[in-house]
Backbone bond lengths (Angstrom), bond angles and torsions (degrees), N, CA, C in turn:
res aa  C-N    CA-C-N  psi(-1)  N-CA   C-N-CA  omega(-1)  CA-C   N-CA-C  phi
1 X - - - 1.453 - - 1.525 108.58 -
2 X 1.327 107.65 161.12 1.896 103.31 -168.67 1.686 89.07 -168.86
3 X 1.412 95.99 157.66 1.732 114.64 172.21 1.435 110.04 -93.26
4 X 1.084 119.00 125.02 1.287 154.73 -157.64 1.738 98.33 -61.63
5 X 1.611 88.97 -53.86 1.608 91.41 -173.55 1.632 92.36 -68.19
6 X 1.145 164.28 -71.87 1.701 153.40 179.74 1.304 115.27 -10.63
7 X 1.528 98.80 -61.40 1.649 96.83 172.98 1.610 137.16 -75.08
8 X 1.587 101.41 -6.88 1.162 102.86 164.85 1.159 127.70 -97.11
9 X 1.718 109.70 -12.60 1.497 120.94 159.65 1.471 131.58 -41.11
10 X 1.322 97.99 -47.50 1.315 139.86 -160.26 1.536 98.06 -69.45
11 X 1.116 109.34 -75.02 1.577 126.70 173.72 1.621 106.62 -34.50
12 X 1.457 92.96 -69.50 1.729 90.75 -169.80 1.519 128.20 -70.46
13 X 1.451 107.99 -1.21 1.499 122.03 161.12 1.440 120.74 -36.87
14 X 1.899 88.89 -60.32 1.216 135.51 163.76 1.699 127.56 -12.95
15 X 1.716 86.56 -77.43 1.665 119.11 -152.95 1.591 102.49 -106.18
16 X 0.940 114.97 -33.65 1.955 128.13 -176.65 1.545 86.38 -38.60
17 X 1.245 114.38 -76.88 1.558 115.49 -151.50 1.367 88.54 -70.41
18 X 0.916 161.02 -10.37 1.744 148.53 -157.26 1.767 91.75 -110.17
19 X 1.039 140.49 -20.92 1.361 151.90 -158.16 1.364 96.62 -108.78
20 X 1.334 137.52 -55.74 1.406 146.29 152.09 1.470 116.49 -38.92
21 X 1.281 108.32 -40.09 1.756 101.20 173.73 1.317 118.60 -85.56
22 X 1.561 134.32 1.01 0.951 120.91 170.70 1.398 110.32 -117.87
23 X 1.286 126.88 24.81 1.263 142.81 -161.66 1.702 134.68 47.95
24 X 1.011 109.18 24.83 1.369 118.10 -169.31 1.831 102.37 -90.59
25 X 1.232 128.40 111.37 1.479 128.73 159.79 1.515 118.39 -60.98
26 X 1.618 93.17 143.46 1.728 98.83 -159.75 1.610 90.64 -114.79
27 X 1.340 121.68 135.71 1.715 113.37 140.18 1.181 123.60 -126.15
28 X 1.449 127.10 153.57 0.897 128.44 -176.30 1.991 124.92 -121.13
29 X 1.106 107.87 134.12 1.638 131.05 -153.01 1.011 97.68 -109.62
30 X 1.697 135.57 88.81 0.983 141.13 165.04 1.462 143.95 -137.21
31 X 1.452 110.27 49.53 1.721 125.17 -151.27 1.364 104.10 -83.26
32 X 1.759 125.62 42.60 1.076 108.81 131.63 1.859 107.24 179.29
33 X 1.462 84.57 100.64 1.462 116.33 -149.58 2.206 93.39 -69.23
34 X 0.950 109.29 12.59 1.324 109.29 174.16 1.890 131.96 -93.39
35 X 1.257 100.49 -8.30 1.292 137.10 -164.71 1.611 100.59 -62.75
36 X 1.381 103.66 116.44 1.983 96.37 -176.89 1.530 95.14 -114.53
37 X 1.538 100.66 159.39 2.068 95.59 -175.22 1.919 85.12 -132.26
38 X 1.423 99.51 173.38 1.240 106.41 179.40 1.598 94.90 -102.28
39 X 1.024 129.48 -18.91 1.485 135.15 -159.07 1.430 108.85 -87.59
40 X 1.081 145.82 50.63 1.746 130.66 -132.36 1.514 94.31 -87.67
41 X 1.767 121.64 -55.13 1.264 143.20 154.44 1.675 114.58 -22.66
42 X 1.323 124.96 -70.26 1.722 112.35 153.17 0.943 114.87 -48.99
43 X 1.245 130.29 -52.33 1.562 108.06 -160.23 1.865 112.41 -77.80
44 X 1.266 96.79 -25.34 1.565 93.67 163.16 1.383 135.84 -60.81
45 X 1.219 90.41 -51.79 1.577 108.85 173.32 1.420 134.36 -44.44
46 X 1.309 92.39 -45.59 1.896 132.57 164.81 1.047 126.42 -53.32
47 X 1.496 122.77 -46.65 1.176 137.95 158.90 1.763 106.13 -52.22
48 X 1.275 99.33 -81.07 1.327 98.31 -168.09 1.276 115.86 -55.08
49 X 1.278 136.10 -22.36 1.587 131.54 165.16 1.139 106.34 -41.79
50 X 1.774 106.76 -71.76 1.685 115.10 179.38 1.527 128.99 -16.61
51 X 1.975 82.70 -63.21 1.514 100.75 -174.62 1.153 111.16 -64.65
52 X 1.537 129.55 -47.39 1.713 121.57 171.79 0.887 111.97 -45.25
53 X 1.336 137.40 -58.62 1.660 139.39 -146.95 1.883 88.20 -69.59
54 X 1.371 134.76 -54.23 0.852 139.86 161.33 1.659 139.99 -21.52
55 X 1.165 96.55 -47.59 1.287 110.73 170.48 1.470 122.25 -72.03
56 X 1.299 107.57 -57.66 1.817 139.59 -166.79 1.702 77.76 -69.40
57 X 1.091 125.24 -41.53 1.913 114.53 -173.39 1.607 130.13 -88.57
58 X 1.084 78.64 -42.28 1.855 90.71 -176.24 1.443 105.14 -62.73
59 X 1.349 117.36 174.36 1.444 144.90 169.47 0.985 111.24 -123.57
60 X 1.601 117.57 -54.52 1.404 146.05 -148.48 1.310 124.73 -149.47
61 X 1.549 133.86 146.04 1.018 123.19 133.89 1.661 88.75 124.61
62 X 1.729 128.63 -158.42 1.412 115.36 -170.61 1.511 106.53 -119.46
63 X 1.566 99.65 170.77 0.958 103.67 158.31 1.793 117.58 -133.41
64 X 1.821 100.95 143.74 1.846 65.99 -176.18 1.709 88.70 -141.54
65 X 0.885 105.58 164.79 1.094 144.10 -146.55 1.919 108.74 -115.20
66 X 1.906 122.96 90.50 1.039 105.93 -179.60 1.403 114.35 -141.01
67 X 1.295 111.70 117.27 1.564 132.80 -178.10 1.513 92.09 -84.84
68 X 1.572 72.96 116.89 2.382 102.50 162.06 1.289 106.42 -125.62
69 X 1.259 125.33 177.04 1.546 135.78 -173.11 0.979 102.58 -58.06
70 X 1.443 134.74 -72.81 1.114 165.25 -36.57 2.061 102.89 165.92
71 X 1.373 110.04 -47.74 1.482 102.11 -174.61 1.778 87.68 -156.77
72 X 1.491 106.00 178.00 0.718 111.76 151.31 1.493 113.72 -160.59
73 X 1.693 103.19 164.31 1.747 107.44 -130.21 2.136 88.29 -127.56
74 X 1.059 107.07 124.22 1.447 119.85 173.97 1.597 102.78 -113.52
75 X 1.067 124.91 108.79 1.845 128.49 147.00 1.160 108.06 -124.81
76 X 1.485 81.31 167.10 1.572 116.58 -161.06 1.886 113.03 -134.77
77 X 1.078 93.46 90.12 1.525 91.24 171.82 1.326 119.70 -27.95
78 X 1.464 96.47 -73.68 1.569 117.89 -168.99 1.751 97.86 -48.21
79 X 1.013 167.01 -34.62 1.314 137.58 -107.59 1.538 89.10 -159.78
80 X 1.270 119.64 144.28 1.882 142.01 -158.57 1.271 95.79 -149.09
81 X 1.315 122.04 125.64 1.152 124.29 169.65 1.793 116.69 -141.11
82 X 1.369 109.04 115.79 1.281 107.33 -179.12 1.722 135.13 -33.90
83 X 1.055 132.15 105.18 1.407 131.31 144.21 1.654 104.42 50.92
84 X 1.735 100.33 -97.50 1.130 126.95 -123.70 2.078 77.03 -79.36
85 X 1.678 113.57 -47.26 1.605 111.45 173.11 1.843 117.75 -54.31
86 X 1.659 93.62 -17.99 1.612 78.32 -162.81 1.986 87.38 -85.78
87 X 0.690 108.25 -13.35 1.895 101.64 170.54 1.320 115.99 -79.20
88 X 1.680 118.65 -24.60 1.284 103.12 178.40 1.129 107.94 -85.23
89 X 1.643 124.78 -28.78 1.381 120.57 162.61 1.577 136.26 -36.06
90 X 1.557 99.78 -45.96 1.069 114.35 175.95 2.003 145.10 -47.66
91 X 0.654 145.22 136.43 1.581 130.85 174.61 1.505 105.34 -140.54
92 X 1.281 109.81 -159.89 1.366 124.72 -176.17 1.635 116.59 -80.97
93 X 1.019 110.05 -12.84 1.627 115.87 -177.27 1.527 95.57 -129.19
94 X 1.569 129.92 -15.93 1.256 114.50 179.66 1.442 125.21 -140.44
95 X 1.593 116.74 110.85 1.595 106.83 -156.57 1.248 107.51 -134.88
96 X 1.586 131.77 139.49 1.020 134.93 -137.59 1.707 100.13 -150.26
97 X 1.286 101.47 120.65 1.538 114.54 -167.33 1.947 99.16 -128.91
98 X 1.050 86.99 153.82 1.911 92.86 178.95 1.529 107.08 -176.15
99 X 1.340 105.06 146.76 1.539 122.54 -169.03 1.440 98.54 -139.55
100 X 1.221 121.06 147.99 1.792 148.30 -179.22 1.266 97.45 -67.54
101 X 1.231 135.99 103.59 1.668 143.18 161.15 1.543 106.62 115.86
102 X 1.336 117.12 10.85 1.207 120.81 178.24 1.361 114.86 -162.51
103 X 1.738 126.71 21.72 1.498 114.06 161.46 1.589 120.31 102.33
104 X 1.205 105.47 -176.28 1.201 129.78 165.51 1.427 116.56 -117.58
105 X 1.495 121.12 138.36 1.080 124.38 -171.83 1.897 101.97 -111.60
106 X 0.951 130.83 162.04 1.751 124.95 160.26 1.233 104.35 -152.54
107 X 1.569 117.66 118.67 1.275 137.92 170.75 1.615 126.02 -91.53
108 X 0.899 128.67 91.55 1.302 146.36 177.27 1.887 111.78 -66.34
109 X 0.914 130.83 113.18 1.888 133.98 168.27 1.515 97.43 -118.09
């Protein structure tokens, strides 16, 4: 088990400056930084998928970043991704939906 806010520390140490160099603005959604998961390994992992696929794609536009009890949720304005990739992307802890004028979404459990 681990605090949520650690591992997202951790990450964005990481990714901040890599997100900054390609110009994409980040926010982050996190009103209640106390939240522990048993999953530390998914939820890490998850993140950083998100955030790669994110980076390597975008041009433009945001990304944000939102810790819930329960999941947590990475979109991306900037970034559209077909159907048939966002299923292969997908798994059991990580699923990834996106629509034309509104992004990519990535759901992490």
């Amino acid at each position: 088990m681990g605090k949520i806010s650690e591992i997202v520390s951790d990450i964005l140490k990481n990714y901040l400056p890599k997100i900054k160099a390609v110009g994409i603005s980040f926010d982050l959604d996190f009103p209640d930084t106390t939240i522990a998961v048993d999953s530390v390994e998914n939820i890490k992992k998850g993140i950083e998928k998100g955030l790669k696929i994110s980076i390597k794609h975008s041009k433009k536009g945001c990304v944000k970043l939102t810790i819930k009890k329960d999941e947590v949720v990475l979109s991306d304005t900037g970034l559209v991704i077909d159907k048939t990739t966002c299923k292969k992307l997908s798994t059991e802890h990580f699923v990834v939906k996106s629509r034309v004028g509104f992004g990519t979404t990535f759901t992490i459990k």
